[in-house]
MARDODREN-446133 format. One record per atom (N, C-alpha, C): residue number from 1; residue in three letters; chain; atom name; x, y, z. Coordinates in steps of 0.05 Angstrom, whole numbers. Example, Ala and Ser with C-alpha at 12.3 -4.5 7.8 and 13.67 -1.06 7.14 Angstrom:
ROVO   resi   resn   chain   name        x        y        z
ROVO      1    ALA       A      N      264     -114      156
ROVO      1    ALA       A     CA      246      -90      156
ROVO      1    ALA       A      C      264      -66      156
ROVO      2    SER       A      N      257      -45      142
ROVO      2    SER       A     CA      273      -21      143
ROVO      2    SER       A      C      258        1      157
END
This chain:
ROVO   resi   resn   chain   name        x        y        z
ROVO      1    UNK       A      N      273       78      -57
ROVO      1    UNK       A     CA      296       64      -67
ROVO      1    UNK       A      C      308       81      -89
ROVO      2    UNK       A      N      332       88      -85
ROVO      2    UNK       A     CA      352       96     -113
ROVO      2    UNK       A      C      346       73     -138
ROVO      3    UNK       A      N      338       90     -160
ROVO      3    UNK       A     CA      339       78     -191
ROVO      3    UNK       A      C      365       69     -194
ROVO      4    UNK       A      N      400       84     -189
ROVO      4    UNK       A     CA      413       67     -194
ROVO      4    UNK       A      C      408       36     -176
ROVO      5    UNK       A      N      406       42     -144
ROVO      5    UNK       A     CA      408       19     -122
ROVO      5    UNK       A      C      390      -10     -142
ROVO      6    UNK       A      N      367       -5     -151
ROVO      6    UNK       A     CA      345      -20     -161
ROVO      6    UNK       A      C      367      -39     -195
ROVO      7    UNK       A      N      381      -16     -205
ROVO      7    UNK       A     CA      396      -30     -233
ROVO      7    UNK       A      C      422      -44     -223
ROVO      8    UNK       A      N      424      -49     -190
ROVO      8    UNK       A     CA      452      -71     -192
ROVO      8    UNK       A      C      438      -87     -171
ROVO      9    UNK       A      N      408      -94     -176
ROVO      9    UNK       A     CA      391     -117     -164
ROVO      9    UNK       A      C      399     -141     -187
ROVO     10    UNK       A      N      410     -166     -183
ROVO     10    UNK       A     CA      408     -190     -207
ROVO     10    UNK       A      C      387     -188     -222
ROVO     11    UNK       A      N      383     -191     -244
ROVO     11    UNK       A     CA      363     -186     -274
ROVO     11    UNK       A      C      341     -160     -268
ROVO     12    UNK       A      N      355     -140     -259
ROVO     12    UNK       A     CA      338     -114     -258
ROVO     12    UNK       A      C      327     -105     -283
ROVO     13    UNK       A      N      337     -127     -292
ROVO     13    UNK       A     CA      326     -111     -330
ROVO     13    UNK       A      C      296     -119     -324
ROVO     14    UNK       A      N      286     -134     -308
ROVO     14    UNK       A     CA      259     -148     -310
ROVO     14    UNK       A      C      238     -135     -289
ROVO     15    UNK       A      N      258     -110     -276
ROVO     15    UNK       A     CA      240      -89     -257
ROVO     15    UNK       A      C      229      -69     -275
ROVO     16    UNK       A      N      213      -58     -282
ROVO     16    UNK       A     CA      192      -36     -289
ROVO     16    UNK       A      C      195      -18     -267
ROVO     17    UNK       A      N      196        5     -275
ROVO     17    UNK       A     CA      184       34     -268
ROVO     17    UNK       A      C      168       34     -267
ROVO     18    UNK       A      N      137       32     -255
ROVO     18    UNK       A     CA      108       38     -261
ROVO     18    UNK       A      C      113       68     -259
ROVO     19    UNK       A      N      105       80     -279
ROVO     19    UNK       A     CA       86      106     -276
ROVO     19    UNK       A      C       64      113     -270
ROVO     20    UNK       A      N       65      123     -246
ROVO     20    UNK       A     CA       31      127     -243
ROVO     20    UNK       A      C       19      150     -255
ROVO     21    UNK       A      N       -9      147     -255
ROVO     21    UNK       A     CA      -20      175     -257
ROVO     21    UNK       A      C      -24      212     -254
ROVO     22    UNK       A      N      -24      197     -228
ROVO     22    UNK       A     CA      -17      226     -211
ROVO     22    UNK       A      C       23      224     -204
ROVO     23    UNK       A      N       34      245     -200
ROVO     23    UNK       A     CA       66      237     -193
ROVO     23    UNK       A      C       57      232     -164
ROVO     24    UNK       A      N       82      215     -154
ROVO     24    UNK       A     CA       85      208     -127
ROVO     24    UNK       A      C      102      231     -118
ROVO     25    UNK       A      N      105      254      -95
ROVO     25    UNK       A     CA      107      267      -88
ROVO     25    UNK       A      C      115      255      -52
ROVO     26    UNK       A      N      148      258      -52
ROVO     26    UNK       A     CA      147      250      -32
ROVO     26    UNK       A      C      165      275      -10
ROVO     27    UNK       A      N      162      272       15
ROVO     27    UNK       A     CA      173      296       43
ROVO     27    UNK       A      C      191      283       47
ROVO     28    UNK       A      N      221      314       52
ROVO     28    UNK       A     CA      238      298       65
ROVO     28    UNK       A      C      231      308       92
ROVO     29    UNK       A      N      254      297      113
ROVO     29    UNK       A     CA      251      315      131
ROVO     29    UNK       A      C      244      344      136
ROVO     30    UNK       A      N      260      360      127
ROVO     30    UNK       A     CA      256      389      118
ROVO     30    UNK       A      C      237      397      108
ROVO     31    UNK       A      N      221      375       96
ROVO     31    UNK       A     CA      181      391       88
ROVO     31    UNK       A      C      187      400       62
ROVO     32    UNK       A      N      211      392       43
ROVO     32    UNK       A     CA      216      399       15
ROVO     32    UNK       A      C      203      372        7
ROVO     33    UNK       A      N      188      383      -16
ROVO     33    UNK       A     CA      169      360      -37
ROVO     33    UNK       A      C      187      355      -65
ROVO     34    UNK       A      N      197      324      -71
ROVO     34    UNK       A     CA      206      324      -91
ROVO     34    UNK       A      C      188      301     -111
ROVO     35    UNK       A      N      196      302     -132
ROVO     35    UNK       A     CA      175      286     -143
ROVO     35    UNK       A      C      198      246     -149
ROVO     36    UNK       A      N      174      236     -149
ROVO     36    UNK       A     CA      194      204     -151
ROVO     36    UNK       A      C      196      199     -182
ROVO     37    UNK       A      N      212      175     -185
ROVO     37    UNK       A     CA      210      170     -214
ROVO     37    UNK       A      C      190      148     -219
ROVO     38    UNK       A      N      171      132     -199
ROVO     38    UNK       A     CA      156      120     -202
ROVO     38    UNK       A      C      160       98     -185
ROVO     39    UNK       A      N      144       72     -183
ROVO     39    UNK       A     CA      146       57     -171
ROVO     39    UNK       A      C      156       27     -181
ROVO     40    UNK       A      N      163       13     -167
ROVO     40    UNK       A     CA      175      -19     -174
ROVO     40    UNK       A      C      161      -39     -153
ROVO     41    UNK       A      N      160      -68     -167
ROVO     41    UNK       A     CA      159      -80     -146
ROVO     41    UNK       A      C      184      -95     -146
ROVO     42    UNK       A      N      199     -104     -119
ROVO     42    UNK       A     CA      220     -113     -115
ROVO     42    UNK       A      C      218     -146      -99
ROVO     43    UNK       A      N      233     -161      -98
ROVO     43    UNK       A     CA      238     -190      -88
ROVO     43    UNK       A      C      259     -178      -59
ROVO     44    UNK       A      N      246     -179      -34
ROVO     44    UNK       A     CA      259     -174       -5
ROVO     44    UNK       A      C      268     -208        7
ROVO     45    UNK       A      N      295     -217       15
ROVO     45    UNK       A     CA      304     -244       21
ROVO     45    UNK       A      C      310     -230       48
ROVO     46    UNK       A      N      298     -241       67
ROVO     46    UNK       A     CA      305     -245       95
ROVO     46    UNK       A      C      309     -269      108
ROVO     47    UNK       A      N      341     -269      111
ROVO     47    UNK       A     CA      353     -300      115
ROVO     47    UNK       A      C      361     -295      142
ROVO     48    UNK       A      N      348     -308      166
ROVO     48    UNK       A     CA      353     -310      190
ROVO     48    UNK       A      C      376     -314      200
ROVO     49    UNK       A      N      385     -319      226
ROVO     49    UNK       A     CA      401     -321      235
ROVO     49    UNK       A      C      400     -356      252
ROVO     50    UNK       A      N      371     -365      247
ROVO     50    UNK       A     CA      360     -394      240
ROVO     50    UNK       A      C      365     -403      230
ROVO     51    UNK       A      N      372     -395      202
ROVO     51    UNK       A     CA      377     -404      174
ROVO     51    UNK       A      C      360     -408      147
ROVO     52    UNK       A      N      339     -401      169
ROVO     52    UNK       A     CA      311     -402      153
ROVO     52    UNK       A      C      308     -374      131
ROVO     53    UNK       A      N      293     -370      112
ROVO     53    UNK       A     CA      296     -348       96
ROVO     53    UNK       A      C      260     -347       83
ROVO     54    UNK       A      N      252     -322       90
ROVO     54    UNK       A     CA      226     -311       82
ROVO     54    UNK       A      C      235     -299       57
ROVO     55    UNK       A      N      215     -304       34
ROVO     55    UNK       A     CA      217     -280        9
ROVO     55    UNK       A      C      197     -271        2
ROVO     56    UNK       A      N      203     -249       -7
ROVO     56    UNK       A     CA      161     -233      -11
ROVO     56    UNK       A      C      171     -207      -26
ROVO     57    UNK       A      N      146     -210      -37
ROVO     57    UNK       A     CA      150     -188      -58
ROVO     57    UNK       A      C      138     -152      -48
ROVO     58    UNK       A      N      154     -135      -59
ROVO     58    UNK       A     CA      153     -109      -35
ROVO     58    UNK       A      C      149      -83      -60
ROVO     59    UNK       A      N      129      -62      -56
ROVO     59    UNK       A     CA      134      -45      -75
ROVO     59    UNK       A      C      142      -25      -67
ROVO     60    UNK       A      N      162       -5      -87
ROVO     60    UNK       A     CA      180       17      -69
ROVO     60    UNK       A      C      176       34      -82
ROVO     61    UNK       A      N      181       65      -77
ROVO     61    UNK       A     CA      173       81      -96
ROVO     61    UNK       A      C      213       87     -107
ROVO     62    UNK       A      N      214       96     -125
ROVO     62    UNK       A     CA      233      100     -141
ROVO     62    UNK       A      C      248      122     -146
ROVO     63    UNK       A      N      258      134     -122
ROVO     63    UNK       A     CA      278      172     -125
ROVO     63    UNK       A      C      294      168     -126
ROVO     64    UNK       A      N      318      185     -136
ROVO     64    UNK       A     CA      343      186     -131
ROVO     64    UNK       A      C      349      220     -113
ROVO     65    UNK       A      N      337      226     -103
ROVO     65    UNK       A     CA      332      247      -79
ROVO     65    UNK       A      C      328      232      -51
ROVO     66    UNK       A      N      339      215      -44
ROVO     66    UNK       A     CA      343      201      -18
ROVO     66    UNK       A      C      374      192      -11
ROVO     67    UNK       A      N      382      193       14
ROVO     67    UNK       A     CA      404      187       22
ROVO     67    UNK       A      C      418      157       32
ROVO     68    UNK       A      N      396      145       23
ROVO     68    UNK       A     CA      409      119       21
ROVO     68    UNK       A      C      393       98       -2
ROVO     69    UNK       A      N      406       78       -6
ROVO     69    UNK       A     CA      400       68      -25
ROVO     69    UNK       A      C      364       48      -36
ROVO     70    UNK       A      N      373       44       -5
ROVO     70    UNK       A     CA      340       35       -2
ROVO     70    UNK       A      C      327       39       34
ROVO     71    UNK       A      N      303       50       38
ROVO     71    UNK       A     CA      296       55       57
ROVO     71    UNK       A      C      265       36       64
ROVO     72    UNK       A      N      280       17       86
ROVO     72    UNK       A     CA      255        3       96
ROVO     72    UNK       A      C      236       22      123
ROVO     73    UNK       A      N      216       22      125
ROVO     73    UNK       A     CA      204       35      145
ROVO     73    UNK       A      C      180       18      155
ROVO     74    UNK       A      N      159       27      161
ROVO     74    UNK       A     CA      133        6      164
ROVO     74    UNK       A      C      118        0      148
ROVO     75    UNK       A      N      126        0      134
ROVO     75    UNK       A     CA      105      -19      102
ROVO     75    UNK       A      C      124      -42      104
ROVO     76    UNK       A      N      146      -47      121
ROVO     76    UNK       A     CA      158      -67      113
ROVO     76    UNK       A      C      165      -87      149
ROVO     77    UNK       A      N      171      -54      170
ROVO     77    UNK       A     CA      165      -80      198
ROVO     77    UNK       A      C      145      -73      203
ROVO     78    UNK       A      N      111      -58      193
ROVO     78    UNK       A     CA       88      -64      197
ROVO     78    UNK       A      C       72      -80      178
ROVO     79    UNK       A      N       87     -103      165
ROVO     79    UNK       A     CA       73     -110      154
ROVO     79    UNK       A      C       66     -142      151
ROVO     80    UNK       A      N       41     -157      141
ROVO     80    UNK       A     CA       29     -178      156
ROVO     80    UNK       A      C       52     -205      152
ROVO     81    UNK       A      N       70     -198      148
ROVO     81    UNK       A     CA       97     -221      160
ROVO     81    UNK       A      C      118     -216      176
ROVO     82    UNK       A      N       99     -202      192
ROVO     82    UNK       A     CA      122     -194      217
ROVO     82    UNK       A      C       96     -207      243
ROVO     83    UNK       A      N      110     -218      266
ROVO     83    UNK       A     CA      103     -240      286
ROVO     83    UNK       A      C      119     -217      311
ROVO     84    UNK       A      N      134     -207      307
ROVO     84    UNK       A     CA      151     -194      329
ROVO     84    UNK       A      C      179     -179      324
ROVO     85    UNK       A      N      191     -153      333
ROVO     85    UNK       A     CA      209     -137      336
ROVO     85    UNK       A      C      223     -142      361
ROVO     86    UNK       A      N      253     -150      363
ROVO     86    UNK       A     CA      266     -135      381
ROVO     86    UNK       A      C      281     -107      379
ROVO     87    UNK       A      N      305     -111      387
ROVO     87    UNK       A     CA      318      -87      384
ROVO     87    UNK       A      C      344      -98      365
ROVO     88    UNK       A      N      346     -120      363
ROVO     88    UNK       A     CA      363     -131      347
ROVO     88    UNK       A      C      353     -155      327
ROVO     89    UNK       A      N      325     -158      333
ROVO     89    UNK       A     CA      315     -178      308
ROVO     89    UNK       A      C      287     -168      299
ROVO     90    UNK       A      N      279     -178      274
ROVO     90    UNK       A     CA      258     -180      264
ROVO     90    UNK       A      C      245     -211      258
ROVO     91    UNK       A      N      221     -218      270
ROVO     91    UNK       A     CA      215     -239      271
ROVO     91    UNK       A      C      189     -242      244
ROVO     92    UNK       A      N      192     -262      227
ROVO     92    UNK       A     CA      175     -258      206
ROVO     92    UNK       A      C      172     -276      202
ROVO     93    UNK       A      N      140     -298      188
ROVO     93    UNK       A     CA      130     -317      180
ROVO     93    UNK       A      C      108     -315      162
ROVO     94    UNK       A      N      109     -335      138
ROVO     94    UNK       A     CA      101     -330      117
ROVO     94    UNK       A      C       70     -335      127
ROVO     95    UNK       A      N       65     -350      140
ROVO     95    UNK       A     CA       32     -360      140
ROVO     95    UNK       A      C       29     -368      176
ROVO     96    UNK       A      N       16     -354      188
ROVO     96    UNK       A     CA       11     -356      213
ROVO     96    UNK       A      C      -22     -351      224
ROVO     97    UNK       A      N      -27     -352      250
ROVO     97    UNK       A     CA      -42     -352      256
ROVO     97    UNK       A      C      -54     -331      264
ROVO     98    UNK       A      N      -80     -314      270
ROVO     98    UNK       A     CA      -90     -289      261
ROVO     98    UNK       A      C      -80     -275      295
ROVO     99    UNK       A      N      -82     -289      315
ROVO     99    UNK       A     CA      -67     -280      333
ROVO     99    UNK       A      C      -47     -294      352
ROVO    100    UNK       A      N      -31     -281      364
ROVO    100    UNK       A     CA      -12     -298      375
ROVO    100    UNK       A      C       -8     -290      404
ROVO    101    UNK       A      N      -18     -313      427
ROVO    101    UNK       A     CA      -15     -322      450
ROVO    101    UNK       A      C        4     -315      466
ROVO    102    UNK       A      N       27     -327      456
ROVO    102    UNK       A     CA       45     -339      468
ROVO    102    UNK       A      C       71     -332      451
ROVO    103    UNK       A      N       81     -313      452
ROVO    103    UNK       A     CA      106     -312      436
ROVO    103    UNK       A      C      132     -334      435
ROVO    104    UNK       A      N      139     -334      456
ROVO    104    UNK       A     CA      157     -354      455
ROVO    104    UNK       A      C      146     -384      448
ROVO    105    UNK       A      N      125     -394      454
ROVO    105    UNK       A     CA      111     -413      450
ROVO    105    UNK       A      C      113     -427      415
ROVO    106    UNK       A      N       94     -399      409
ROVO    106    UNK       A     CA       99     -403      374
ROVO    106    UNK       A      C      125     -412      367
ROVO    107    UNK       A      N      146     -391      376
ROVO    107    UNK       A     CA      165     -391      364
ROVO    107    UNK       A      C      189     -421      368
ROVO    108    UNK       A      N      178     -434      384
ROVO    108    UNK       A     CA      190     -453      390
ROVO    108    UNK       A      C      171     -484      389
ROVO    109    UNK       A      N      150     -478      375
ROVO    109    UNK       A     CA      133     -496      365
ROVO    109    UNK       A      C      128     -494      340
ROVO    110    UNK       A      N      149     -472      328
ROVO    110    UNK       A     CA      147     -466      297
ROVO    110    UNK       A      C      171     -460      285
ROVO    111    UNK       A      N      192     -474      299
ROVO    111    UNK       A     CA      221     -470      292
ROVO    111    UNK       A      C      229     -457      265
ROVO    112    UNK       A      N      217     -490      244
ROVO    112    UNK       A     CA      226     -485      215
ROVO    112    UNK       A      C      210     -472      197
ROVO    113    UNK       A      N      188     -453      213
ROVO    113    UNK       A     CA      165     -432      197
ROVO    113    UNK       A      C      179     -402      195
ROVO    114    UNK       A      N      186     -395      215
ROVO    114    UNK       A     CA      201     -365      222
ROVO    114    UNK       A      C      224     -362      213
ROVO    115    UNK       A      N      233     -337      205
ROVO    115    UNK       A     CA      255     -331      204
ROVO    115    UNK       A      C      270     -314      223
ROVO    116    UNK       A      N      291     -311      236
ROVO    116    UNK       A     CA      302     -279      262
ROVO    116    UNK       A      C      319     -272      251
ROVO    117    UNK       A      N      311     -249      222
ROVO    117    UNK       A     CA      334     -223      207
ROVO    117    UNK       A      C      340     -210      235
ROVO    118    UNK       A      N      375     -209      225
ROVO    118    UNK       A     CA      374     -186      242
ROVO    118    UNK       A      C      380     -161      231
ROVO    119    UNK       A      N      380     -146      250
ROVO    119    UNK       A     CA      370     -118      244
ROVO    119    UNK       A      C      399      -99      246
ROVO    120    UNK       A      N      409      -95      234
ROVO    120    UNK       A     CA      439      -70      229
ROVO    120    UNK       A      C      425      -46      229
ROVO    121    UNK       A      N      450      -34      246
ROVO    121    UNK       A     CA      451        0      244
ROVO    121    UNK       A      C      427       11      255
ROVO    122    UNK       A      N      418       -3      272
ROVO    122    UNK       A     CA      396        7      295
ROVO    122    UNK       A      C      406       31      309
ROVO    123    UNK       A      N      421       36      319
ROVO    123    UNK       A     CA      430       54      339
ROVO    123    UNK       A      C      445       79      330
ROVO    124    UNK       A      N      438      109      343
ROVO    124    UNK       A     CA      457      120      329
ROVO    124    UNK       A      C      475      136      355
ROVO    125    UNK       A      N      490      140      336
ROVO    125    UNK       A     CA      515      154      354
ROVO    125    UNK       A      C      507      189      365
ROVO    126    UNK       A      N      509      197      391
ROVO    126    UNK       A     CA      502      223      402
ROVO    126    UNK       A      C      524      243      403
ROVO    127    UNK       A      N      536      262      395
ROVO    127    UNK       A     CA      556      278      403
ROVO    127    UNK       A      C      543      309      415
ROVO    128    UNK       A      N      558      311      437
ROVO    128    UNK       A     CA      554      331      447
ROVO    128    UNK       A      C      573      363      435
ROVO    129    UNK       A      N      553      375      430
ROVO    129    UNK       A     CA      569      400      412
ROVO    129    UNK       A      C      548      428      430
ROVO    130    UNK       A      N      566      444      429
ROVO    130    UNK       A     CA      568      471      446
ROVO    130    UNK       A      C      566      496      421
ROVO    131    UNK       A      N      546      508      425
ROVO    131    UNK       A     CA      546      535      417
ROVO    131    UNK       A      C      541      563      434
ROVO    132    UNK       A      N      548      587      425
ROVO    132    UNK       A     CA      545      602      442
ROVO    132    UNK       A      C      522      623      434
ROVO    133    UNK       A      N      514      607      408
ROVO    133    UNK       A     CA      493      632      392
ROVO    133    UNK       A      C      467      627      401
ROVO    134    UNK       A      N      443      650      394
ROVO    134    UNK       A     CA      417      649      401
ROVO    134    UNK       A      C      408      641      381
ROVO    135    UNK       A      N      392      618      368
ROVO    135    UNK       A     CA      385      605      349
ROVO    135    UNK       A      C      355      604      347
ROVO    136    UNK       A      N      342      608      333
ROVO    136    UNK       A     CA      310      595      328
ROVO    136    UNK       A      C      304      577      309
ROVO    137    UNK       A      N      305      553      314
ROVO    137    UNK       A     CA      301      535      292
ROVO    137    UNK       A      C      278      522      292
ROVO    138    UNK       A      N      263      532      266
ROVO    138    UNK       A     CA      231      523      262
ROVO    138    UNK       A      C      232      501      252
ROVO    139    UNK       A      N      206      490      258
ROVO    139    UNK       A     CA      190      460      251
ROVO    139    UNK       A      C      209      456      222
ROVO    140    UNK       A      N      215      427      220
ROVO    140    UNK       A     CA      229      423      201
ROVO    140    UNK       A      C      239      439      178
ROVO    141    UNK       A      N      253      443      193
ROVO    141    UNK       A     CA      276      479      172
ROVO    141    UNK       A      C      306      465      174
ROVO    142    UNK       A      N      327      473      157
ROVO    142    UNK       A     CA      352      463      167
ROVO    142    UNK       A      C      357      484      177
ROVO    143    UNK       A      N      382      494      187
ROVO    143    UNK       A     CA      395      512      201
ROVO    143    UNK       A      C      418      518      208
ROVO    144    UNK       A      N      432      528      188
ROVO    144    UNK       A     CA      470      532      199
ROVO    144    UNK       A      C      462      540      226
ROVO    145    UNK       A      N      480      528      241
ROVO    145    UNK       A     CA      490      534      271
ROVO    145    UNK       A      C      520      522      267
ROVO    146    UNK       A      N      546      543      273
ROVO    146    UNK       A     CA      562      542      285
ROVO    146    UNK       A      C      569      541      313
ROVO    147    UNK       A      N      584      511      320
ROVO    147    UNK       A     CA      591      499      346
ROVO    147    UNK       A      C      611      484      345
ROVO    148    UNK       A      N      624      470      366
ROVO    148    UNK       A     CA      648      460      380
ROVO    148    UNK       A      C      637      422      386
ROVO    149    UNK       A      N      653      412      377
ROVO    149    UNK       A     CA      651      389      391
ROVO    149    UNK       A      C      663      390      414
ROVO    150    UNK       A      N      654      370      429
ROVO    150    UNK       A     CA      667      360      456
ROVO    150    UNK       A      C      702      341      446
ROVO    151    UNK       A      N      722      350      456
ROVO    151    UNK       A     CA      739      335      451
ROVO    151    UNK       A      C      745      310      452
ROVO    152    UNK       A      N      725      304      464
ROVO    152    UNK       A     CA      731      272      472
ROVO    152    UNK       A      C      714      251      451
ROVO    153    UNK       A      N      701      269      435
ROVO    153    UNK       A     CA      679      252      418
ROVO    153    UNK       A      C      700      233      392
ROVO    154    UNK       A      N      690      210      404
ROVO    154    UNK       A     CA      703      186      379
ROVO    154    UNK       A      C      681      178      377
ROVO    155    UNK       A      N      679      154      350
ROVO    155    UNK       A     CA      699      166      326
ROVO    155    UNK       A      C      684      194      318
ROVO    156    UNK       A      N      695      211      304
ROVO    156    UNK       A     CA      685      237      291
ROVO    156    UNK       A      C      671      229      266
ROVO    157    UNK       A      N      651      255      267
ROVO    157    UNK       A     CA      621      244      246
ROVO    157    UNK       A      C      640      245      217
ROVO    158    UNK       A      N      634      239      201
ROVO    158    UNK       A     CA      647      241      163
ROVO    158    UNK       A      C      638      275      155
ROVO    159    UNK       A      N      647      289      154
ROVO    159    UNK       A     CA      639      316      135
ROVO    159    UNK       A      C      629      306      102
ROVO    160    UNK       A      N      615      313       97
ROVO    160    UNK       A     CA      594      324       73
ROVO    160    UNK       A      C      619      334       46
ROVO    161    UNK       A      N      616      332       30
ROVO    161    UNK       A     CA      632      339       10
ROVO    161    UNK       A      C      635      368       14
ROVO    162    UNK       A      N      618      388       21
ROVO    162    UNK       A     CA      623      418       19
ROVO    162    UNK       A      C      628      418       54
ROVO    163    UNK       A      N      640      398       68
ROVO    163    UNK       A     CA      652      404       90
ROVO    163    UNK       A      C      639      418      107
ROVO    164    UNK       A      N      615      409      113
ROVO    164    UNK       A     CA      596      413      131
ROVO    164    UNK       A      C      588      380      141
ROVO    165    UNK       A      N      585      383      173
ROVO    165    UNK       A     CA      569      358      190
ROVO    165    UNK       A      C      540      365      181
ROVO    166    UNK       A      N      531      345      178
ROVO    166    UNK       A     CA      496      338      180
ROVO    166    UNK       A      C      490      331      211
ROVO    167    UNK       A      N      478      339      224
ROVO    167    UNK       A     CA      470      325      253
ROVO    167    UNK       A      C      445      326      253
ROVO    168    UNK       A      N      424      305      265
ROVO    168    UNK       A     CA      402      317      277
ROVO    168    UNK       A      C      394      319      297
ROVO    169    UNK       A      N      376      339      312
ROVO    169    UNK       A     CA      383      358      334
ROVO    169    UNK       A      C      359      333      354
ROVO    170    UNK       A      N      367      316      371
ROVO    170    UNK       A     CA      347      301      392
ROVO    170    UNK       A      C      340      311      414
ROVO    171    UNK       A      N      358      330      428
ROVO    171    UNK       A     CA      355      346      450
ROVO    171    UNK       A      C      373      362      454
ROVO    172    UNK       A      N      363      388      466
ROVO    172    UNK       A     CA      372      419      472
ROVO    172    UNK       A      C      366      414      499
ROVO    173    UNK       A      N      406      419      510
ROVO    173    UNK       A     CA      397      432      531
ROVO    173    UNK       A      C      401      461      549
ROVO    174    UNK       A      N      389      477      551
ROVO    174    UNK       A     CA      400      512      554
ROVO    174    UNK       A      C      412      512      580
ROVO    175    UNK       A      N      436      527      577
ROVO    175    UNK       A     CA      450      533      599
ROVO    175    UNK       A      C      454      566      601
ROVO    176    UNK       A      N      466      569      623
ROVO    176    UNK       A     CA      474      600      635
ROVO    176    UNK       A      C      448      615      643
END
C-alpha cells in the first residue's frame, strides 16, 4: 500500500507505521529489491452485492515504490474468509464451517452470513504489436523493443509520462 493511499484512509492519524526489525525488502517484477517503509494494520469493508458487508482487519506492508495504491493478492483471496472465487465475485464469511459440502447449499442456507464483493478490473486488455527486430529478453529484465500496433487496436494503451507504453509480454508468436 502507498503511505500517501494509507493518509486519505478516515482517521489515518490512528494507523502506525510498524517498523520492523529487519527492513521488509520487497520484488518487483523486474527482480529489483526496494526497501518498504514498514508495515500497518488496516480496516478492509467488503460490502456485497447482497448487501451484506464483512470487515476484518488486514496488515499491509507500506511502499511508495508500487504502482497502485493498494495491492490485494492472496493474503487477502487466500485467506480464512474466503468460502469461494468466481471470476466476477468473491465470496466471504466471517465464521463458517471447517469444510464446505455443498456450495450452493451453504450459500443459500446462509443468506444473511456471506457477503458476494465483486471483483473490478479482472480482465486485461491484449494488443497485438509487430516488430521486426531479433530480441532476447531475459527472466524478468525490462526491455526497449520498438514496434507497431495493429491499427485497429481500441481504445489505445495511456503512454507513461516519458512517452513510452508499459506492456507485458503474455505470448510471442515467431513468424517468417
Amino acid at each position: 500500500m502507498r503511505s500517501r493511499a494509507l493518509l486519505r484512509i478516515p482517521g489515518s492519524n490512528v494507523y502506525l507505521i510498524d517498523q520492523p526489525n529487519q527492513p521488509i525488502l520487497k520484488q518487483s517484477c523486474t527482480g529489483e529489491m526496494s526497501p518498504s517503509k514498514g508495515t500497518a494494520n488496516i480496516w478492509l469493508h467488503f460490502e456485497g452485492e447482497n448487501g451484506n458487508v464483512i470487515l476484518t482487519q488486514q496488515k499491509v506492508v507500506v511502499s511508495d515504490r508500487i504502482d497502485y495504491d493498494l495491492i490485494l493478492g492472496h493474503d487477502v483471496t487466500g485467506f480464512s474468509l474466503k468460502i469461494a472465487e468466481t471470476n466476477d465475485h468473491i465470496y466471504l464469511m466471517q465464521a463458517r464451517q471447517t469444510r464446505i459440502f455443498n456450495l450452493l447449499e451453504l450459500l443459500q442456507s446462509h443468506k444473511q452470513e456471506f457477503t458476494n464483493a465483486k471483483i473490478h478490473n479482472r480482465s486485461v486488455i491484449s494488443y497485438d504489436v509487430v516488430t521486426q527486430q531479433e530480441i532476447l529478453i531475459e527472466p524478468f529484465c525490462m526491455t526497449n523493443i520498438s514496434c507497431m500496433m495493429a491499427s485497429d487496436c481500441k481504445p489505445l494503451p495511456i503512454k507513461t509520462t516519458e512517452g513510452s507504453v508499459l506492456f507485458e509480454i503474455t505470448a510471442v508468436n515467431v513468424t517468417g
